[in-house]
C-alpha positions, 0 to 999 in steps of 0.5 A, a space after each residue: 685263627 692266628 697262632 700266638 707266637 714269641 714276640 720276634 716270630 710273625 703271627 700265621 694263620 690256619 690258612 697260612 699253615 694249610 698253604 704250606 701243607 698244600 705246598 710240601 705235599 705238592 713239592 714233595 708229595 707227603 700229605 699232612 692236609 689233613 693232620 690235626 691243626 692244633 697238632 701241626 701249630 706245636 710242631 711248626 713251632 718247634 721247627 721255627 725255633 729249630 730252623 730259626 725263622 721268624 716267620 712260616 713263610 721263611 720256613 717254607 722258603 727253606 724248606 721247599 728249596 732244600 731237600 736236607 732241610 724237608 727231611 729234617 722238618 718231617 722228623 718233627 711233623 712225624 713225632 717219633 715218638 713210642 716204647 715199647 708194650 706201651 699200655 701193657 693191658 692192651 698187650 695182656 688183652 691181645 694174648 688173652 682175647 685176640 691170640 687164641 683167634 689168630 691161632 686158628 689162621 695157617 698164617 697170620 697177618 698183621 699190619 702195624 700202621 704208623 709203627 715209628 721206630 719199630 717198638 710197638 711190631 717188635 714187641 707184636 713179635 714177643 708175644 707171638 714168639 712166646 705164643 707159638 705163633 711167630 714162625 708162621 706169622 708176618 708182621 707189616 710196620 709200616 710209616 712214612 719217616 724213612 729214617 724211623 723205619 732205617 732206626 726200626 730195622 735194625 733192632 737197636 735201642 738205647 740201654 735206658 729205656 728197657 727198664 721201663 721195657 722190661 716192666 711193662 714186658 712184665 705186666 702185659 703178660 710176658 712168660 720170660 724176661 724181656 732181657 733175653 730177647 736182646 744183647 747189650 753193646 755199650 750204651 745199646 741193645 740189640 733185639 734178636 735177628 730171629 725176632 725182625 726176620 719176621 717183621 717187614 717195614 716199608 714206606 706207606 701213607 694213611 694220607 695217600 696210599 691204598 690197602 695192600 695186603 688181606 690182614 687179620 690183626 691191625 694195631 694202629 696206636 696213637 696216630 689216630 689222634 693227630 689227625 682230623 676227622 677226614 683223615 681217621 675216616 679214611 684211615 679206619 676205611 682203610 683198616 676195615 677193607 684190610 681186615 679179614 671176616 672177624 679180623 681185630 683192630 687196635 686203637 690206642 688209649 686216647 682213641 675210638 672207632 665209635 664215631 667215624 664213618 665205619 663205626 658199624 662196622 666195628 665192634 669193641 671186645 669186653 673188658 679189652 683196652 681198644 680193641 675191637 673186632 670188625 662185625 660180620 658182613 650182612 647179606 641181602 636179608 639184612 641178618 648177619 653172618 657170623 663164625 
């Protein structure tokens, strides 16, 4: 397939795209092979007028032989781009649904795969706070931009965005205002100390990386959706071996474990916004074992 492209940039092919894929991930070992392809095509556009080539393979020139310039390519590869209580119903399903289960863990795990510049964990971190349940839990984000994630550990958002924030705060169940979980300097906001304390972020890679860590919750949030269906397989492997016996998976609004390679192995929960559950472990009989 060729891509259309303005008049005064050369026209690429998939197979042109997939070589420089093939490229940065063998200069620079970040993997997008796998990566939806109509995904990549917009975001290579974006970076042709950004770096102002008129063709992919001047763009690969740039960027395999500047380091800066790779960094600032994978700010548009990565679309970092979330809010925070996104889908306030997923939220209210997690307090209602998933919440009282993780109560009866001593110490909770949950792994925010994908987790950009931190909204998503942060908000995970209200709603265990608000639900007696943070002081003894560990929230893992995790995303392979380390400039999101140097943005998502320090608690420091634009003042504009809270309103929305604090609505969608509101409508996923919050018990108090989402205001007195942050102070304001400026133009900013700077979420709690107490909050973060409890949320590590570290590099990791669906593409390329292993489990590293027993969970009981993993959200997972429109990443799935710029992937190919080699890639959301690995992924949701990954999810599954993760999880504990009866641990939940979230997905975001545009996605589904339905259709992948474990998709037996997952159960979705009534009336929950993507939310799912990982299905007990059949023994030799065949009957599952369920608790």
């Amino acid at each position: 397939m060729t891509q259309t492209m303005h008049a005064s940039v050369v026209p690429y092919t998939d197979a042109q795209l997939q070589a420089l894929m093939e490229a940065l991930y063998q200069r620079y070992s970040y993997d997008f092979r796998d990566y939806s392809l109509p995904s990549q095509r917009r975001r290579l556009n974006h970076a042709l007028e950004r770096f102002q080539c008129d063709s992919l393979s001047a763009l690969q020139r740039i960027v395999l032989d500047d380091a800066v310039a790779f960094g600032q390519l994978l700010q548009i590869l990565t679309v970092p781009v979330t809010q925070m209580f996104r889908d306030p119903g997923f939220f209210l399903a997690l307090r209602q649904q998933v919440i009282p289960v993780l109560k009866t863990y001593p110490s909770p795990r949950i792994w925010v795969a994908g987790c950009c510049t931190g909204e998503e964990a942060l908000s995970l971190a209200i709603v265990l706070h608000e639900e007696g349940l943070l002081a003894r839990s560990l929230i893992y984000a995790t995303d392979i931009n380390p400039q999101a994630l140097e943005k998502a550990a320090t608690g420091v958002y634009s003042i504009l965005r809270m309103e929305q924030a604090s609505a969608d705060y509101l409508a996923a169940g919050g018990t108090g205002r989402l205001e007195d979980y942050y102070t304001v300097a400026h133009a900013t906001v700077r979420f709690d100390a107490r909050l973060l304390e409890h949320i590590n972020y570290a590099d990791h890679s669906l593409a390329t990386d292993s489990v590293f860590a027993e969970t009981q919750l993993i959200c997972c949030r429109n990443v799935l959706i710029y992937f190919n269906k080699t890639l959301q397989d690995r992924a949701l492997g990954l999810f599954h071996e993760s999880l504990c016996h009866r641990g939940f998976l979230g997905l975001g609004s545009r996605e589904v474990a339905n259709f992948s390679s474990v998709a037996d192995d997952f159960e979705p929960l009534p009336e929950a916004e993507k939310l799912y559950r990982k299905r007990a472990r059949k023994h030799a009989s065949g009957v599952r074992h369920d608790t």
